[in-house]
C-alpha positions in Angstrom: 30.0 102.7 103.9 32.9 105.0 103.2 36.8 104.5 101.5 39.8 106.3 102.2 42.8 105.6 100.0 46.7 105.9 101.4 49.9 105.5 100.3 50.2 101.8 101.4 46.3 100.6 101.3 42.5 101.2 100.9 40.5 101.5 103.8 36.6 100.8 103.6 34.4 101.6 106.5 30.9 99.5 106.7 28.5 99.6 109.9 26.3 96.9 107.9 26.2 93.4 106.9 29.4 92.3 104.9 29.6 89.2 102.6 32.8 87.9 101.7 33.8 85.3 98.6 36.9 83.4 97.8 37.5 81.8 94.2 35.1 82.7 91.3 37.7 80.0 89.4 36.4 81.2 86.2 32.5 79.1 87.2 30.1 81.8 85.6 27.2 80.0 87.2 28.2 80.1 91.1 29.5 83.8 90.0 25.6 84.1 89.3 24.5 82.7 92.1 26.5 84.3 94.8 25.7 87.7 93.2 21.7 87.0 93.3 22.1 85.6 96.3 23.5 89.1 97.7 21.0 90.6 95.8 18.2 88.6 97.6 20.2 89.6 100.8 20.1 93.4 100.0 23.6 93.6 100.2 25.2 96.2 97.7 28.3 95.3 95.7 29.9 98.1 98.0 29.7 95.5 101.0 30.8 92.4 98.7 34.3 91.3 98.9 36.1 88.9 97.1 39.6 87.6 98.1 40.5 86.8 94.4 41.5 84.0 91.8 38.7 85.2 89.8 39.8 83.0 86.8 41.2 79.1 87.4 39.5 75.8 86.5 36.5 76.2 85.0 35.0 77.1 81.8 34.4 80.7 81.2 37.3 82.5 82.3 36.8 85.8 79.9 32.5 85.6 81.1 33.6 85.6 84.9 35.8 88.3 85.0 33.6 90.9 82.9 30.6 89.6 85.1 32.6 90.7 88.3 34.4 93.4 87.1 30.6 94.6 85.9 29.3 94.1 89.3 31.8 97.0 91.0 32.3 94.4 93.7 35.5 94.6 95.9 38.1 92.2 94.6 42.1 91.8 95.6 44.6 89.8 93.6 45.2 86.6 93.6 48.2 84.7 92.5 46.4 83.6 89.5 45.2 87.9 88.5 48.8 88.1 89.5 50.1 85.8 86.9 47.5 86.2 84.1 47.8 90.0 84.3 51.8 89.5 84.0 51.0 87.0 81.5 53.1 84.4 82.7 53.7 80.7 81.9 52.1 79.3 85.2 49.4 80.1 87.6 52.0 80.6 90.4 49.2 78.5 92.9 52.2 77.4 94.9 51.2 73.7 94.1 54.2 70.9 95.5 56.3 71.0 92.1 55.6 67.7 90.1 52.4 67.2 91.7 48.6 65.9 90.9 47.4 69.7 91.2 51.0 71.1 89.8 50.1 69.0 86.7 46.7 69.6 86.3 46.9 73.6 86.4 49.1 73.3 83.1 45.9 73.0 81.9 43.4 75.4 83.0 45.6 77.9 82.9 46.7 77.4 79.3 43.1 77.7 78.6 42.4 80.7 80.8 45.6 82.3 79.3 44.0 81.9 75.9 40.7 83.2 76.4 41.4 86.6 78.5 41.5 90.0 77.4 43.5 92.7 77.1 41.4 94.4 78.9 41.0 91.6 81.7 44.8 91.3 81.5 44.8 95.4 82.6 42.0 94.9 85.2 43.8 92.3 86.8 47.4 94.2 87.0 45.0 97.3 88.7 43.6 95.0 91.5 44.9 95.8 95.4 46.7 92.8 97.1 45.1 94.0 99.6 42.3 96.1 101.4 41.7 97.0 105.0 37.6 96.3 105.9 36.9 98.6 109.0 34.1 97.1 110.2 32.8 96.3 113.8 35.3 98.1 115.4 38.0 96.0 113.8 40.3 96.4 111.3 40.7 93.6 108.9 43.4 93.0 106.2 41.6 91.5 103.4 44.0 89.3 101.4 44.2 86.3 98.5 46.6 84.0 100.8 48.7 85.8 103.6 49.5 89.4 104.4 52.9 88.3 103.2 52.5 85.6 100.6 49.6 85.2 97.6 50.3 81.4 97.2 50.7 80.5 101.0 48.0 77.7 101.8 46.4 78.2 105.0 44.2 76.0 106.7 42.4 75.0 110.0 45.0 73.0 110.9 47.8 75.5 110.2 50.1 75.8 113.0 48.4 79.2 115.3 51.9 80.6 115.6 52.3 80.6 112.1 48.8 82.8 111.8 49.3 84.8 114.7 52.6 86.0 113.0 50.8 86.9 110.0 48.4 88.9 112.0 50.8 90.3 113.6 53.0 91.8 110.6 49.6 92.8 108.9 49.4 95.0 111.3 45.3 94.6 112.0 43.4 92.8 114.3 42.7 89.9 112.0 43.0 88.3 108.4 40.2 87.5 105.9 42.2 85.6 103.4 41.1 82.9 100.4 43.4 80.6 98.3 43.1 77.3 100.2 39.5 76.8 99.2 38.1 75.4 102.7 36.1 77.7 104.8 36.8 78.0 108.7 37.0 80.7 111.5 39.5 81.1 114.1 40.4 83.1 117.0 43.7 83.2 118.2 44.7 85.1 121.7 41.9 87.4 120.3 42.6 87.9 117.2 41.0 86.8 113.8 41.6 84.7 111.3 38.7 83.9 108.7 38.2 82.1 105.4 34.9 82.5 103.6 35.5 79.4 100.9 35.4 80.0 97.2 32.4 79.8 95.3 34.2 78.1 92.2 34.6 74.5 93.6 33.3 72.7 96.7 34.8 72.3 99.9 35.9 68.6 99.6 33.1 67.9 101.5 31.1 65.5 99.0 28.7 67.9 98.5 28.3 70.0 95.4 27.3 73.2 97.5 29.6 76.0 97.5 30.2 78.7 100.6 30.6 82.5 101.2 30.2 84.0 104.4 28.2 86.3 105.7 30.1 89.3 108.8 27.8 91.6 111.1 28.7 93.5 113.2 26.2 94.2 116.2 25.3 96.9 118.7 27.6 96.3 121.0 30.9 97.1 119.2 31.4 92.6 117.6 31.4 91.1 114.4 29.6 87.8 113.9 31.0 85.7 111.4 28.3 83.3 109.5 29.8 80.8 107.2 26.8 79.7 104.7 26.4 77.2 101.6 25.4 78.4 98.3 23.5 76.0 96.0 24.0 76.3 92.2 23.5 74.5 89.2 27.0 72.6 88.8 25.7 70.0 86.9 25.6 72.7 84.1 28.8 74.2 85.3 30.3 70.8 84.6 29.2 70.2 81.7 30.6 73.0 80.5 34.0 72.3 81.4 33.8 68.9 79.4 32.5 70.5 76.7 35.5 73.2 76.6 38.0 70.1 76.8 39.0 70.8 80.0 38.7 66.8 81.5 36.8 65.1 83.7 39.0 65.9 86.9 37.6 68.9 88.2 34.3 68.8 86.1 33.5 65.6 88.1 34.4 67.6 91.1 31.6 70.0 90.5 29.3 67.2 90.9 30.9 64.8 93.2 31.7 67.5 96.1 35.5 66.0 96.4 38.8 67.5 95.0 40.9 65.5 92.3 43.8 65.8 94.2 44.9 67.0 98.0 48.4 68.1 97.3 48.0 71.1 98.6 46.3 69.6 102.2 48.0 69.1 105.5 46.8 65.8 107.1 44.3 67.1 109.3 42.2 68.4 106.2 42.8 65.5 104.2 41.1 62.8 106.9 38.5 65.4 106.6 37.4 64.4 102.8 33.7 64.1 101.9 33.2 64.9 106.1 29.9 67.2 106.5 31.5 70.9 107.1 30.9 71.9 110.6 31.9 76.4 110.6 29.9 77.5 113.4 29.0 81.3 113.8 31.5 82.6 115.6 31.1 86.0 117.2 34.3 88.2 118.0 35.3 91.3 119.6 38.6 93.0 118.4 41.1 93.6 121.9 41.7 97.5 122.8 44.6 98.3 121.8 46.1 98.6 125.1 44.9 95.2 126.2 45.8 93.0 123.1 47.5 89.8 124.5 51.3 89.3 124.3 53.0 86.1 122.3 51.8 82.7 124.2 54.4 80.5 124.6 52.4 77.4 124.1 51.3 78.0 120.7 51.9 75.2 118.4 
């Protein structure tokens, strides 16, 4: 693995296994997890990257950050590193105004803003919005949200023109991006568009497991991209959100597997509440340059 800084972004070059992380959310004991887990993986906090919001709903905001920040792990800001480092009055999560989740962040992020550092304040202002992972022959903008946007929720469902144009602007041959806190894969005309989860809630699924995901590229110039579940003990993560004061909404969702609210979900996600997960491996091959597909016009 290797890293060249320029003007406009930080390149890192890997030829081995990749894991990638959305959402620490502040939950110390998935933070734990994930990192043992890469640990029991062999993979070195070199090849670890997280696509930010280290510090949302749960209860150990100042904990979490010095654990990752510890850990020398690759990390990009996230609207809510974003806002804390500015210090300002809201998360900026891009939450419809008025809302269940809107109303709710008041909140958590009064009690995050409370709790974090100076120092965590600086850290978060010094994070990249984004890197570029050169791995499998690919490049990959690594993002919180968008290329363009760190509040933009993307999901499954998302229009394909609306991703491809992303791509497209990022320049790269595909996105690794957080922020909407469901995991899924996609190629479009080629290109990639992947979402590892967050390890700070579940995936509205019903269960209490979290997910990361797991990118290797092979022999033959592909990457294959493994989405996987992590198992922790949110029972005790829970508990200690009720015992910081922080309610039962998103402590119960710990346990329960299933969100509070689904403001932020287009309809196709929110039929697919307390639904198994089904992300498939999905291997992928970055187009030559020369032969990368034009704009098709039947795109939704």
């Amino acid at each position: 693995m290797s890293s060249q800084r320029t003007a406009a972004v930080t390149e890192i070059y890997c030829t081995n296994t990749v894991l990638v992380f959305g959402g620490p959310y502040s939950n110390l004991h998935a933070c734990r997890a994930l990192l043992d887990e890469a640990a029991r993986r062999a993979i070195p906090p070199q090849r670890i990257f997280c696509t930010g919001d280290v510090v949302a709903y749960g209860a150990d905001p100042q904990a979490t950050v010095d654990l990752i920040a510890r850990s020398e792990i690759h990390v990009v800001q996230g609207n809510c590193e974003y806002a804390l480092g500015q210090d300002r009055a809201d998360c900026g999560c891009g939450f419809p105004e008025g809302g269940a989740c809107d109303t709710l962040s008041r909140r958590w992020y009064a009690y995050a803003r409370a709790r974090i550092s100076a120092d965590a304040r600086t850290w978060m202002r010094a994070l990249p919005p984004r890197l570029d992972l050169l791995i499998g022959g690919a490049r990959l903008a690594v993002v919180h949200a968008t290329p363009t946007s760190r509040n933009a929720f993307v999901y499954a469902s998302t229009p394909a023109r609306e991703k491809y144009a992303e791509i497209q602007k990022s320049g790269a041959d595909g996105v690794i991006a957080g922020h909407g806190g469901i995991p899924f894969t996609q190629i479009i005309d080629g290109r990639l568009w992947h979402n590892a989860g967050v390890i700070g809630l579940p995936a509205n699924d019903g269960r209490a497991d979290v997910w990361y995901a797991i990118l290797d590229p092979d022999d033959d110039g592909g990457l294959m991209v493994e989405h996987h579940a992590l198992r922790y003990d949110a029972a005790t993560a829970a508990t200690a959100m009720r015992a910081a004061g922080l309610g039962e909404d998103y402590a119960g969702a710990l346990e329960s597997g299933l969100w509070p609210s689904m403001d932020s979900l287009p309809q196709g996600e929110r039929k697919n509440r307390g639904a198994p997960l089904s992300a498939p491996p999905t291997r992928w091959r970055a187009p030559a340059p020369n032969a990368r597909p034009p704009w098709r016009k039947d795109f939704q």
